[in-house]
ROSENU-698573 format. One record per residue: z, x, y of N, C-alpha, C in turn. Coordinates in steps of 0.02 Angstrom, whole numbers, plus 32768, in hexadecimal, padded with zeros to 4 digits. Layout:
BEGIN
- Z:X:Y:Z:X:Y:Z:X:Y
...
This chain:
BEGIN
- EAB7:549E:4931:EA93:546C:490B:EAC1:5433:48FB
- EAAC:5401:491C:EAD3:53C7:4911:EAB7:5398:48C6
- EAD1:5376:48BA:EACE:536C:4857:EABA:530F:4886
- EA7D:52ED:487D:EA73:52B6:4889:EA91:5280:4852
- EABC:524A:486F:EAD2:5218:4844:EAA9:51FE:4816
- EAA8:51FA:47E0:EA81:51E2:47A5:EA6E:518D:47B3
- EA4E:5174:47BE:EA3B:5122:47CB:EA23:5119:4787
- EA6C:50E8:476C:EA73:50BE:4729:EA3E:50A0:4724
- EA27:5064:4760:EA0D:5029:4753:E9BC:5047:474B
- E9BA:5082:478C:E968:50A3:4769:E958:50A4:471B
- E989:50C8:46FC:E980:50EC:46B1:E96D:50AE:4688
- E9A8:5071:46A3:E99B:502D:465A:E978:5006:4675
- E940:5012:46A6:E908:4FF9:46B8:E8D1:5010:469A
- E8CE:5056:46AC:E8AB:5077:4692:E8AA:508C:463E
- E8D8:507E:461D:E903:5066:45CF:E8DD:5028:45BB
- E8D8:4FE0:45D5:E8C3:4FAC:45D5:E891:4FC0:45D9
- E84D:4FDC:461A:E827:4FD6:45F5:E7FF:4FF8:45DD
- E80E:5026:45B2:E802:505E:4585:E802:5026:4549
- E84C:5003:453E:E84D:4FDF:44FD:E818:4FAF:44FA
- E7FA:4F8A:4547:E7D5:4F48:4545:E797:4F6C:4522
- E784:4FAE:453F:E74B:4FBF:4539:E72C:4FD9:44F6
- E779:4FEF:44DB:E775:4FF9:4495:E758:4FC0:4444
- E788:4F89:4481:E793:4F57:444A:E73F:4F24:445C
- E719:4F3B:4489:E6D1:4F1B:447C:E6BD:4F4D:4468
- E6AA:4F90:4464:E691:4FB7:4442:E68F:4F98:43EC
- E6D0:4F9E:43E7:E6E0:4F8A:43A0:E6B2:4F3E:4393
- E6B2:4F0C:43C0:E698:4ECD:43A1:E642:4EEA:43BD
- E62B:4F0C:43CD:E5E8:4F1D:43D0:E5D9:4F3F:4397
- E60B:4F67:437E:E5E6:4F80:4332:E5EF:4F58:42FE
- E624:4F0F:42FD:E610:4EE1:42CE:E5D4:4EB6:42CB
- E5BF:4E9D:4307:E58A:4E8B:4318:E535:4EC9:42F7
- E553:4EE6:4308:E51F:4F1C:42FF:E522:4F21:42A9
- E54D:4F3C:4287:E54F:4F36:4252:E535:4EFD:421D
- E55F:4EBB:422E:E538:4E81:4211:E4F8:4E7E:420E
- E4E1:4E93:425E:E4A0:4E84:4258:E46D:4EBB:4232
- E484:4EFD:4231:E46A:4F28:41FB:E478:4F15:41C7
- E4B3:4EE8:419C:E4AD:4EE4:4157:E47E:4E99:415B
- E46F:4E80:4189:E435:4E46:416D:E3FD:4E6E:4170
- E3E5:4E94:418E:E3A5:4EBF:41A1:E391:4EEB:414F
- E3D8:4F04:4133:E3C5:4F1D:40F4:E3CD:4EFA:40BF
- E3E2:4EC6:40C4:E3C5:4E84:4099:E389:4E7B:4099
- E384:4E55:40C3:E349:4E43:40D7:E300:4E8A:40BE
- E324:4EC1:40D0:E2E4:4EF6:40AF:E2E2:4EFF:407C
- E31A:4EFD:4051:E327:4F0F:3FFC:E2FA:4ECD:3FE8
- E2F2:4E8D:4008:E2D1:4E40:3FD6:E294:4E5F:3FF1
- E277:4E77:4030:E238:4E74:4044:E230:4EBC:3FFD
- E24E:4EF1:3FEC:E237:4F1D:3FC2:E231:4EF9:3F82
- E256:4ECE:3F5C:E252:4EC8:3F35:E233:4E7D:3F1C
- E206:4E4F:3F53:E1BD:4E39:3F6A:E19F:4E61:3F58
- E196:4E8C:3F87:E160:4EC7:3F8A:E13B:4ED2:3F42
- E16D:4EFB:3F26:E15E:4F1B:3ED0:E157:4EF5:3EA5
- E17F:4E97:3EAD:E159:4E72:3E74:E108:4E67:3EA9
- E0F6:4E58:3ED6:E0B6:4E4B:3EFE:E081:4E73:3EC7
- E08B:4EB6:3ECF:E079:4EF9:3EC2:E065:4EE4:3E74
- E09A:4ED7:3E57:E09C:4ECA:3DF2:E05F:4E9F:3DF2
- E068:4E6F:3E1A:E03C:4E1D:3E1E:DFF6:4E3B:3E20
- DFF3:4E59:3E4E:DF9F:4E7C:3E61:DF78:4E93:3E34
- DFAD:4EDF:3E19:DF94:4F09:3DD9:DF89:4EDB:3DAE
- DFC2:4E9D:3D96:DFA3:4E85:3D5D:DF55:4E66:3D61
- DF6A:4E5F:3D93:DF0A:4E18:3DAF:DECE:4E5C:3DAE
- DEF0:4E7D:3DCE:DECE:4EB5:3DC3:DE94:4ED3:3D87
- DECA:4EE0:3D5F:DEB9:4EE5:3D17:DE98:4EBC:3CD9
- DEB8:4E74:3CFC:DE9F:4E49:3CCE:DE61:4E49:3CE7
- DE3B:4E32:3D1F:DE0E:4E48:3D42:DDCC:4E6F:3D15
- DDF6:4EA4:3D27:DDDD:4EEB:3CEA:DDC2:4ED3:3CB1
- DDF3:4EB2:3C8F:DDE4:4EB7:3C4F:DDAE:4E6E:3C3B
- DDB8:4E4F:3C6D:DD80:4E1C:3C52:DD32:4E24:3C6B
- DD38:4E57:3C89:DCE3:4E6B:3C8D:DCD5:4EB1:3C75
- DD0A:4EC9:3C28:DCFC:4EFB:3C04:DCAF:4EE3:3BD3
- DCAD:4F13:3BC5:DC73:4EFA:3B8A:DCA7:4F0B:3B56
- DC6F:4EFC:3B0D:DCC8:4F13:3AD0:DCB2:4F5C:3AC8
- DC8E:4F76:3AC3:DC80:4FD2:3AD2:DCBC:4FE7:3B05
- DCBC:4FC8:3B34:DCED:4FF4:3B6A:DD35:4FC3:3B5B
- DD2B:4FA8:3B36:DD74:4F7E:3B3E:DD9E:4FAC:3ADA
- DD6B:4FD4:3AC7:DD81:500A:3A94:DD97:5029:3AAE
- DD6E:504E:3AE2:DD76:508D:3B20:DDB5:5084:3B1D
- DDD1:505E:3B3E:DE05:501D:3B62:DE37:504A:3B28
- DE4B:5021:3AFC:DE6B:5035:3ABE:DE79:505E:3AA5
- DE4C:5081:3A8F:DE77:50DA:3A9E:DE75:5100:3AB6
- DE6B:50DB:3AFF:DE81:50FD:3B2C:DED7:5101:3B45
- DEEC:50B1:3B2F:DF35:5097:3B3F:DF51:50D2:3AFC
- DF20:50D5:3ABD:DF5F:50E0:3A98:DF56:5138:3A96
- DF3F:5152:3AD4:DF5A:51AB:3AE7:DF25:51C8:3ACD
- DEE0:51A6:3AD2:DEA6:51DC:3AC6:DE7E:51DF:3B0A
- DE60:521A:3B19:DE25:521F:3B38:DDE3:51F1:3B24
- DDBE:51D9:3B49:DD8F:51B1:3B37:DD43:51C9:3B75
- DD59:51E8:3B9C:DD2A:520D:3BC8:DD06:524D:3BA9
- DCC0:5261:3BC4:DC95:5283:3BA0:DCAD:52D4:3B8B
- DCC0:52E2:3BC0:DCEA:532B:3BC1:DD1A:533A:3B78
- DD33:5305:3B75:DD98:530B:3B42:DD88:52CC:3B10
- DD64:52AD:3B02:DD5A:5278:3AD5:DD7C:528A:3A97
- DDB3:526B:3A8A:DDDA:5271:3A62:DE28:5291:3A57
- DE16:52AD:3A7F:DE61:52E2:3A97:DE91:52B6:3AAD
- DECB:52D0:3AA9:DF0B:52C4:3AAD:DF2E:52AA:3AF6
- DF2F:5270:3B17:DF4F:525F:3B5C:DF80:528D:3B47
- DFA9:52C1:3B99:DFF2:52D8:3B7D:E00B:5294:3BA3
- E045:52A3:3B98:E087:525D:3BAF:E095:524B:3BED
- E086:5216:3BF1:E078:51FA:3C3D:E02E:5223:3C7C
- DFF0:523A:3C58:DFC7:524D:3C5F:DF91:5207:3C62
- DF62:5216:3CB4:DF36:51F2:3CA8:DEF8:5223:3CC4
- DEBE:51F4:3CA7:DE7B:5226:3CAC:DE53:5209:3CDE
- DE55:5213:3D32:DE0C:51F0:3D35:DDBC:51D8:3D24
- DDB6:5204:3CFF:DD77:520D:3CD2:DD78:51DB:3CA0
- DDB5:51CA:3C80:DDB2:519D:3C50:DDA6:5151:3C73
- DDDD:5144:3CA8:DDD4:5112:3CC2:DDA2:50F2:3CD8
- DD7A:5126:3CE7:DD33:511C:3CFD:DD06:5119:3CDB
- DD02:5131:3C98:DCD9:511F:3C4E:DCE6:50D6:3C52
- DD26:50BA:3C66:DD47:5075:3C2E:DD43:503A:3C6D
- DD3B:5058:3CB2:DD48:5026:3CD5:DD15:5017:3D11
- DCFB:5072:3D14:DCAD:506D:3D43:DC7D:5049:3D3D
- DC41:503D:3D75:DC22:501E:3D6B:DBEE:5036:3D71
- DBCD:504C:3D2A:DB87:5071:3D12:DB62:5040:3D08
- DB17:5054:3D31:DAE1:5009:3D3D:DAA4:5033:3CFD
């Protein structure tokens, strides 16, 4: 078994371009990166659009609501906010904490002809 001469100039060719290939790798994940941190910019403003959008609605929403209450349901209304039942079932009873009733909502906000 003869031992073949090692060819220098192969290895720091093949050295070179290992490094070339390295060193665009590397500028492809800056590229890549930048452009993911504008992408999650850009999604964190579109989220936080979003949820005031969302606030904007509910309020129109509600106000909505409340200006085609009669004042009977706009009592309803009232203690209902301040943690009573106002639906036929529980009329009077106790909201527990952070509890809502569909039944009530629908006493205060349905539309009975």
């Amino acid at each position: 078994m003869e031992k073949q001469p090692v060819d220098k100039s192969e290895i720091y060719e093949q050295f070179a371009r290992l490094s070339q290939q390295t060193k665009d790798l590397m500028e492809s994940i800056e590229i890549l990166s930048d452009r993911m941190t504008k992408v999650l910019a850009e999604n964190a403003r579109l989220t936080i659009e979003n949820e005031h959008l969302h606030e904007v609605i509910a309020d129109k929403h509600v106000q909505k609501q409340e200006e085609g209450l009669s004042e009977s349901r706009k009592m309803l209304q009232k203690l209902y906010q301040e943690g009573f039942h106002v639906c036929n079932d529980m009329y009077g009873k106790r909201l527990e904490p952070n509890e809502s009733c569909t039944f009530c909502l629908d006493a205060i906000y349905g539309r009975h002809n």
